[in-house]
KOLMI-461110 format. One record per residue (C-alpha): x, y, z; residue in three letters. Coordinates in nm, 2 decimals. Layout:
<nodes>
X, Y, Z, ALA .
...
</nodes>
This chain:
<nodes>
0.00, 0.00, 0.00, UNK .
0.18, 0.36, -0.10, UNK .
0.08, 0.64, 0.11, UNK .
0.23, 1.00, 0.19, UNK .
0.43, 0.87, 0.42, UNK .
0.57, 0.58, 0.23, UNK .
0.49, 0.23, 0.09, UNK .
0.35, -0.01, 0.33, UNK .
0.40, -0.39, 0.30, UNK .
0.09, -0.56, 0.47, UNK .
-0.03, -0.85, 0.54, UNK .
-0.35, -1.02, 0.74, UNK .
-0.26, -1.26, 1.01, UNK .
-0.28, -1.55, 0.96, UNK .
-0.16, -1.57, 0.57, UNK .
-0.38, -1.81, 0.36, UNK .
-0.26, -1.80, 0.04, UNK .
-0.60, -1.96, -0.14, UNK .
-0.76, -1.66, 0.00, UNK .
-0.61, -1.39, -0.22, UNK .
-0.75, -1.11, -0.01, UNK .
-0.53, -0.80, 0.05, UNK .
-0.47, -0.62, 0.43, UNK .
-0.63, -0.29, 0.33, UNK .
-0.86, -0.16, 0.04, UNK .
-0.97, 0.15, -0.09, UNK .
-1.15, 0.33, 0.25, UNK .
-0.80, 0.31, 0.42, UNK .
-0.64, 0.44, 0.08, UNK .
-0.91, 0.74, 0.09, UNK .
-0.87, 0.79, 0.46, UNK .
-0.53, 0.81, 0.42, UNK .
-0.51, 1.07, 0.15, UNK .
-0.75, 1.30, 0.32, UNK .
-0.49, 1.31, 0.61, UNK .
-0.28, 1.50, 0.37, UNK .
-0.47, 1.78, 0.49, UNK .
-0.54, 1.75, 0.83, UNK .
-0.22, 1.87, 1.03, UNK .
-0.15, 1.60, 1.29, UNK .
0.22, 1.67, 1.50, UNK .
0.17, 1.68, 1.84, UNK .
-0.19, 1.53, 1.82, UNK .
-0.31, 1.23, 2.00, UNK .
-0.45, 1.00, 1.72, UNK .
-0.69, 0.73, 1.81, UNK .
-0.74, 0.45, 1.53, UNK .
-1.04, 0.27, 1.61, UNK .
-1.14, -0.05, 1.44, UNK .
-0.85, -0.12, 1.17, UNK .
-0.86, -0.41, 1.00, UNK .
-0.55, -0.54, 0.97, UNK .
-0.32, -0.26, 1.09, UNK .
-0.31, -0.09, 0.75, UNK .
-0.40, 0.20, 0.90, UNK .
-0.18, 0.22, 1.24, UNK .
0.09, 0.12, 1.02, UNK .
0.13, 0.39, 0.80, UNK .
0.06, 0.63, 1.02, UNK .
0.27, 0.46, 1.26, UNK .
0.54, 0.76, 1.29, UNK .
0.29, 0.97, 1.49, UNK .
0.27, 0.69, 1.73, UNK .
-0.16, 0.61, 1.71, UNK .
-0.34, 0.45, 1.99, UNK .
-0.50, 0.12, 1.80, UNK .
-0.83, 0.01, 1.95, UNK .
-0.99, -0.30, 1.83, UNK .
-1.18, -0.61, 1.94, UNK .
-0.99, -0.85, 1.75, UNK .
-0.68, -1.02, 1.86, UNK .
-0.60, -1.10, 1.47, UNK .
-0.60, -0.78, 1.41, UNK .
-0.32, -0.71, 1.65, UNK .
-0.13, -0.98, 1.58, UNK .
-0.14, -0.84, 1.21, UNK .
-0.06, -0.49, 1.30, UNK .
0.23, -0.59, 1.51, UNK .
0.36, -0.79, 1.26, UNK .
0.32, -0.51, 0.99, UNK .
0.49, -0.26, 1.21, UNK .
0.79, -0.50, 1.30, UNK .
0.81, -0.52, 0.86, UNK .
0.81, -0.17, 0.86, UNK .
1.08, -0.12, 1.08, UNK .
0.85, 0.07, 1.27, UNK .
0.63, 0.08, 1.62, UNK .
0.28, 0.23, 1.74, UNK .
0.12, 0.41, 2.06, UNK .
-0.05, 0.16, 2.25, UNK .
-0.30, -0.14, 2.10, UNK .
-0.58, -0.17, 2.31, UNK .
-0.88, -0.38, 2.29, UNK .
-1.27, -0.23, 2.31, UNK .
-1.22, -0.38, 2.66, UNK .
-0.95, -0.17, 2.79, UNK .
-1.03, 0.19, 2.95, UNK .
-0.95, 0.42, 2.65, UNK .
-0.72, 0.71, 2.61, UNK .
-0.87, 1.03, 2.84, UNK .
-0.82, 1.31, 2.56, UNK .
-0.84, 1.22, 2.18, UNK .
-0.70, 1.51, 1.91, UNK .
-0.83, 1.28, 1.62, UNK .
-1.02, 0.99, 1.62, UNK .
-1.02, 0.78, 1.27, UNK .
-1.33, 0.52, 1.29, UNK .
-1.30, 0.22, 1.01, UNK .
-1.67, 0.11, 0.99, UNK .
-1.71, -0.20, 1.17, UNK .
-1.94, -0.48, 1.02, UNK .
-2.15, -0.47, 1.34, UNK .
-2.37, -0.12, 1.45, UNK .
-2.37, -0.22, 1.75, UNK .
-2.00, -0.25, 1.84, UNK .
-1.98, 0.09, 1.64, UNK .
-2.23, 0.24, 1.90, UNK .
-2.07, 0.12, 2.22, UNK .
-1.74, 0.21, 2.12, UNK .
-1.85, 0.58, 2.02, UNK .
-2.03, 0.59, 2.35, UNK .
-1.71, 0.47, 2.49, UNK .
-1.50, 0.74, 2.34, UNK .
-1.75, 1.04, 2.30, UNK .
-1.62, 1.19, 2.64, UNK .
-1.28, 1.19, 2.50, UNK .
-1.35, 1.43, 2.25, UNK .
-1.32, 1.79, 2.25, UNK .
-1.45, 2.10, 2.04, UNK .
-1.16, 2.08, 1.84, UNK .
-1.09, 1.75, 1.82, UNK .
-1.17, 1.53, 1.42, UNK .
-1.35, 1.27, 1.37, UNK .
-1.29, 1.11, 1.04, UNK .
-1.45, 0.76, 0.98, UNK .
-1.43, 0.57, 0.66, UNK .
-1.58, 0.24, 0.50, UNK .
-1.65, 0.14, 0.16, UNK .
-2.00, 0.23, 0.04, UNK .
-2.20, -0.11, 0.12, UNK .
-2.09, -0.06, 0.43, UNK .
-2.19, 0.31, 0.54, UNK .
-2.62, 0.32, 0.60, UNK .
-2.82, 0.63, 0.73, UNK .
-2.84, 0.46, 1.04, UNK .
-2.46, 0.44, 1.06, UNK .
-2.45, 0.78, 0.99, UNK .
-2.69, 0.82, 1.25, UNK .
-2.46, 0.70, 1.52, UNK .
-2.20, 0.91, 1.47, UNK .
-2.50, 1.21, 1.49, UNK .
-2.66, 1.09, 1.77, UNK .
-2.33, 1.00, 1.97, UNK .
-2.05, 1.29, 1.87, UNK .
-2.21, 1.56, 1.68, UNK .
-2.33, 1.70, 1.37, UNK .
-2.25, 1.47, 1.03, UNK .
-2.18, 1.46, 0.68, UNK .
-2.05, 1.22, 0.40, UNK .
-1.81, 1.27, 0.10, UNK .
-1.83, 1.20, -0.25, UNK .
-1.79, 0.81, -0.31, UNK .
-1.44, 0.70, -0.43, UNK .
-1.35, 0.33, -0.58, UNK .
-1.66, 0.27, -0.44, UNK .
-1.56, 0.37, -0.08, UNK .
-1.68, 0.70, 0.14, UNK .
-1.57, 0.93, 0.48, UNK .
-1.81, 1.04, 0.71, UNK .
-1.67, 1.38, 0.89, UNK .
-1.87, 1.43, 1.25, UNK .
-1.79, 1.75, 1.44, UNK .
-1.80, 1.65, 1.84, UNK .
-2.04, 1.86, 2.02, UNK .
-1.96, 1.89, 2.37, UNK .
-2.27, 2.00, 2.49, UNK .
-2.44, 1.68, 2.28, UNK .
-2.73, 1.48, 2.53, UNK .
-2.59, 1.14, 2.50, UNK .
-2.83, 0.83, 2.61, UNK .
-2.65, 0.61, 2.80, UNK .
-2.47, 0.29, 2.65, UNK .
-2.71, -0.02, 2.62, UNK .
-2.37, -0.26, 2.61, UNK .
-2.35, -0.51, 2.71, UNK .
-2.72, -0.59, 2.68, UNK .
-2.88, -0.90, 2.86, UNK .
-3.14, -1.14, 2.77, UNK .
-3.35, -1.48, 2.88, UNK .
-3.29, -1.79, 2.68, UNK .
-3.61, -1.97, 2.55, UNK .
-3.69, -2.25, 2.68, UNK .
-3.66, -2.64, 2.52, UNK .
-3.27, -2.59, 2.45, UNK .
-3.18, -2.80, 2.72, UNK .
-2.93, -2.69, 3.01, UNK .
-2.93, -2.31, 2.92, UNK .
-3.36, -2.34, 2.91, UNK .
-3.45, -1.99, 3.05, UNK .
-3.10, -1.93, 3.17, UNK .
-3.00, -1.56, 3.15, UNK .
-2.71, -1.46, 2.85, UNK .
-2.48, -1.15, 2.88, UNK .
-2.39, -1.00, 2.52, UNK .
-2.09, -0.74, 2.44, UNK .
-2.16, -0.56, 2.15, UNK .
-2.02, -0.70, 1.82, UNK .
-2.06, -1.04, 1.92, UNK .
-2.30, -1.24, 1.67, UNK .
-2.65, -1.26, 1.71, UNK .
-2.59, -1.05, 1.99, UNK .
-2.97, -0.91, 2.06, UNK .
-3.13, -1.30, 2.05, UNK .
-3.00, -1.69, 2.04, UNK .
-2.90, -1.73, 1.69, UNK .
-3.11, -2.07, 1.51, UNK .
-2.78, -2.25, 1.42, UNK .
-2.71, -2.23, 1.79, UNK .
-3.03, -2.29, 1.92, UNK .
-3.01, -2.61, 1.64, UNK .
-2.64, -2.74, 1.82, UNK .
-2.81, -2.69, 2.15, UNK .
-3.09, -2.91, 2.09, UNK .
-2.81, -3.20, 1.96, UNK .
-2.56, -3.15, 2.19, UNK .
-2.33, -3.48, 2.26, UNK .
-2.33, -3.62, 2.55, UNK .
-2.02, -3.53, 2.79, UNK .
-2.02, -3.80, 3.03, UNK .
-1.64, -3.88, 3.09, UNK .
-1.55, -3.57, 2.89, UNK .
-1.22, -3.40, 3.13, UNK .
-1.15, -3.14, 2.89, UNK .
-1.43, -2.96, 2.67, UNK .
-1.37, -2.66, 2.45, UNK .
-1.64, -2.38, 2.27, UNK .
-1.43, -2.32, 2.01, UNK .
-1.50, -1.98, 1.88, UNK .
-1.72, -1.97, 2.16, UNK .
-1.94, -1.60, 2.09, UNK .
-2.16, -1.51, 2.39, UNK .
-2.05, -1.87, 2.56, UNK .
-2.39, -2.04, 2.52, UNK .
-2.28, -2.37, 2.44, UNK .
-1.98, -2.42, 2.66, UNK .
-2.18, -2.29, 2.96, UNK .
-2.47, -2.60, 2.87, UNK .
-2.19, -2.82, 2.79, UNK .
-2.01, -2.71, 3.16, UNK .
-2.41, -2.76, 3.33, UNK .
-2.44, -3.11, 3.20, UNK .
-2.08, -3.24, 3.30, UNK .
-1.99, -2.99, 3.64, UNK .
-1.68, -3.23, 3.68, UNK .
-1.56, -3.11, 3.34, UNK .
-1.31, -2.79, 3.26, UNK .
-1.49, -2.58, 3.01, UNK .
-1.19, -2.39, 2.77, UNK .
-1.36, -2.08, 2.61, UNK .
-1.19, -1.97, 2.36, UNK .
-1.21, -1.67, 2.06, UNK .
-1.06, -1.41, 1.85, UNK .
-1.29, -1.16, 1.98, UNK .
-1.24, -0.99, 2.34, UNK .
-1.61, -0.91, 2.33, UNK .
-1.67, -1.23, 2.27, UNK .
-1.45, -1.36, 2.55, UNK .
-1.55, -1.12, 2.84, UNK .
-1.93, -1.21, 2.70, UNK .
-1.87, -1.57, 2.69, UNK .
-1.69, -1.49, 3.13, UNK .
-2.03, -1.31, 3.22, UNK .
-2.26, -1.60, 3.11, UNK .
-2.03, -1.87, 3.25, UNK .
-2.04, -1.67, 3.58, UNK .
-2.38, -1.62, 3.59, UNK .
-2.50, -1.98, 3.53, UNK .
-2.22, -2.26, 3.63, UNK .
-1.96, -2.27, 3.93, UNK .
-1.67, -2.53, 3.80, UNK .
-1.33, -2.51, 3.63, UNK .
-1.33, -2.35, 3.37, UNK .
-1.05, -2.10, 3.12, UNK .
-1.12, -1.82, 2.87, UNK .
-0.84, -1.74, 2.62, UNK .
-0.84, -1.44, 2.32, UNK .
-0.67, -1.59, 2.08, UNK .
-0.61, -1.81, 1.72, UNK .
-0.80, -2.13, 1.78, UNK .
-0.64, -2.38, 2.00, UNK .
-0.34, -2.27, 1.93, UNK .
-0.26, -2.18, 2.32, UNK .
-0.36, -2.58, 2.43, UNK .
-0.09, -2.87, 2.42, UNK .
-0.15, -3.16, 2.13, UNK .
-0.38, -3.42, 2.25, UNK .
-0.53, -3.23, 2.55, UNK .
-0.87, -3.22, 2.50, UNK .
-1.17, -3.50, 2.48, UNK .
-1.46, -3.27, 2.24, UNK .
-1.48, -2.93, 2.10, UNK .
-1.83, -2.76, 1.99, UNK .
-1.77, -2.54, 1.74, UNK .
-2.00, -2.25, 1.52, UNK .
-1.73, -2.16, 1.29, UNK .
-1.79, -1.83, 1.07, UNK .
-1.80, -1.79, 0.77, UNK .
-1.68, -1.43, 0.67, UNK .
-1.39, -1.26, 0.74, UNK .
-1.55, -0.86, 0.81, UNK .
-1.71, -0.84, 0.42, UNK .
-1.56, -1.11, 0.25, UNK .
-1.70, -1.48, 0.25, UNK .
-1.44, -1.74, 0.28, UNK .
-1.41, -2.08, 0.46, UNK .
-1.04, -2.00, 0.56, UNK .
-1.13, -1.96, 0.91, UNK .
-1.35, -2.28, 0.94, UNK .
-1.12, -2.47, 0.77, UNK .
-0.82, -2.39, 1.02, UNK .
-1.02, -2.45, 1.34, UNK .
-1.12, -2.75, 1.23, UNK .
-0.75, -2.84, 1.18, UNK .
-0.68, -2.70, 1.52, UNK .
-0.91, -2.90, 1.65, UNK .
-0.81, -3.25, 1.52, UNK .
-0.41, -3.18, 1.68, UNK .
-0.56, -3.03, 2.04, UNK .
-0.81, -3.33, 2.04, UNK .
-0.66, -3.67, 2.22, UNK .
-0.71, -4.00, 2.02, UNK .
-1.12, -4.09, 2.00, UNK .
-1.17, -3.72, 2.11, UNK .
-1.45, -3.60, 1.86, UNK .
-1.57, -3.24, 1.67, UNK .
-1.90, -3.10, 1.68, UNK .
-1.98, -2.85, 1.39, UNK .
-2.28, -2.69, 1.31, UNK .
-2.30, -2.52, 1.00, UNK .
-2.52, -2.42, 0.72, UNK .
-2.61, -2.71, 0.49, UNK .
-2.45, -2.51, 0.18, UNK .
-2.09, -2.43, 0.33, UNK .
-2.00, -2.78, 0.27, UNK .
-1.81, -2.86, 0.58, UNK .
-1.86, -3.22, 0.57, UNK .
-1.60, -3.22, 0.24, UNK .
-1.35, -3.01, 0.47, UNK .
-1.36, -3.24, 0.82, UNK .
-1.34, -3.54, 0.60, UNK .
-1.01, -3.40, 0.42, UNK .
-0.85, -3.30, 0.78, UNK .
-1.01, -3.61, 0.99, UNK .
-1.04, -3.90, 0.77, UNK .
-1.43, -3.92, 0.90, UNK .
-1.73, -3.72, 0.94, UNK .
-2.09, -3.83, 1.00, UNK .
-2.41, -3.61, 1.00, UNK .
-2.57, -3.63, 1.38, UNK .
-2.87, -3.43, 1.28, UNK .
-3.00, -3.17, 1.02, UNK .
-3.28, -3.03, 0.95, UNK .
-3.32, -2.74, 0.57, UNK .
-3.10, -2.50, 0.68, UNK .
-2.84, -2.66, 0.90, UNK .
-2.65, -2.96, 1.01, UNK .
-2.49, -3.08, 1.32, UNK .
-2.14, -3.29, 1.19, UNK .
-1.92, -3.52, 1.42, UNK .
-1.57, -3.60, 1.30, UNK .
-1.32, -3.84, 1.53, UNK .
-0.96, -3.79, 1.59, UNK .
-0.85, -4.17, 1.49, UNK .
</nodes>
């Protein structure tokens, strides 16, 4: 990526070369060459929600403060900056108390409204009358009611002229704004007929999936759910709000439940529900997969693997927890997937396991079991 301040070589984290999808696109290139103008020595810069460090990276010589909910993402950007030869302010996550004064605050677009809200909320008081707001996302990704957010949260708000298909929003803070209070995280009772969790309560961070209600392909998984009897060591592998783990942990107390996801929002979720509804050992890790668990140390992961990467569609990330799985997993330790019938995950676990065998399905999903042989 070339910028005013040099050319930036950038990668995601991790690299999958069958995915062919670049670490920036044209929103960070536009973002970038409207900071031309905007003088910004001695200014505290905020860089909220960068996808894969493009952002923090080239503007890594003023020293921004990254803030994002994904720990790929700062695994990416750390690697980018050690390429460049260079280093950043501090990377936080959306769950760390942020900076007390922001100068400029740049806002990449998030997929989720939600985690957009709570982390403007978060911020707002950090602003001052003087103090730029510059967000940027390609066009499919910036609504009214996105524009909304940043009227309703920092101030008045306009939009630019559309560029390779991508466009900046420019909010002017208003310190004298009435803010409503932040609805994150935002709580909720589980229906009832799902087994364990039946009319348990759920704690959601924003940005998690589904965040507002029990999404069906969990709701299906719940209902099929294997059971754990002699199970020491179970893990919710990209575990969201921490639904499944915590049923999974109520219908074997003796077992340790590992939580584990990319997504600190999805982690401190996945903490609150646990807390709230099960007593027993159990860990939560922010992370890659598995990749933090010895070989052959656990007996069954449950697993709701996504299938998009923020806008693109890919079955990169299914693919490698599924191989995560299969080296954490001991001998006879199984997989549970459950997936939409069209992703085709059946072709995938049979390549990596050798097995795979439908448990249940019904038209829209399907609950697969593959054994570590």
């Amino acid at each position: 990526m070339t910028t005013s301040w040099g050319a930036c070589d950038l990668t995601r984290h991790p690299v999958d070369p069958r995915d062919q999808l670049r670490a920036w696109d044209a929103s960070d290139e536009y973002l970038l060459e409207h900071l031309d103008d905007v003088g910004l020595d001695g200014r505290r810069i905020v860089v909220l929600g960068d996808r894969w460090g493009a952002l923090t990276t080239a503007l890594a010589s003023y020293a921004p403060v990254q803030i994002t909910d994904s720990w790929l993402t700062r695994q990416a950007t750390t690697e980018n900056l050690a390429r460049a030869g260079a280093t950043a302010g501090d990377l936080l996550t959306t769950q760390d108390t942020p900076p007390a004064r922001i100068d400029v605050l740049l806002v990449r677009v998030p997929k989720s409204l939600a985690l957009l809200e709570d982390q403007l909320h978060r911020l707002a008081p950090a602003l001052h009358a003087r103090s730029v707001v510059i967000g940027t996302g390609m066009v499919k990704e910036i609504h009214t009611s996105t524009l909304q957010l940043f009227e309703r949260i920092v101030g008045p708000t306009k939009t630019s002229l559309a560029k390779k298909k991508a466009r900046l929003i420019f909010a002017t803070p208003d310190p004298d704004l009435s803010r409503e209070a932040d609805p994150w995280p935002y709580r909720y009772q589980l229906p009832t007929g799902i087994g364990p969790m039946s009319g348990r309560g759920v704690t959601n961070h924003a940005g998690i999936f589904c965040a507002d209600r029990l999404d069906i392909g969990t709701r299906f998984l719940l209902g099929h759910l294997p059971d754990t009897t002699g199970a020491a060591r179970i893990v919710d592998l990209g575990c969201g709000n921490g639904v499944v783990g915590t049923a999974a942990a109520l219908a074997n107390p003796e077992a340790e439940v590992v939580f584990t996801d990319e997504s600190y929002q999805a982690v401190a979720s996945a903490e609150a529900t646990y807390r709230e509804n099960a007593e027993g050992k159990a860990e939560f890790l922010v992370g890659d997969g598995l990749a933090g668990l010895p070989a052959g140390s656990v007996d069954l992961v449950l697993n709701n693997p996504p299938f998009h990467s923020h806008q693109a569609v890919t079955d990169s990330t299914a693919r490698r927890m599924f191989a995560d799985a299969r080296r954490a997993l001991r001998p006879g330790g199984e997989l549970w997937v459950v997936g939409n019938r069209h992703l085709g995950h059946h072709v995938s676990l049979r390549r990596i396991f050798g097995n795979c065998r439908m448990v249940a399905g019904n038209p829209k999903f399907v609950v697969l079991r593959a054994t570590k042989r």
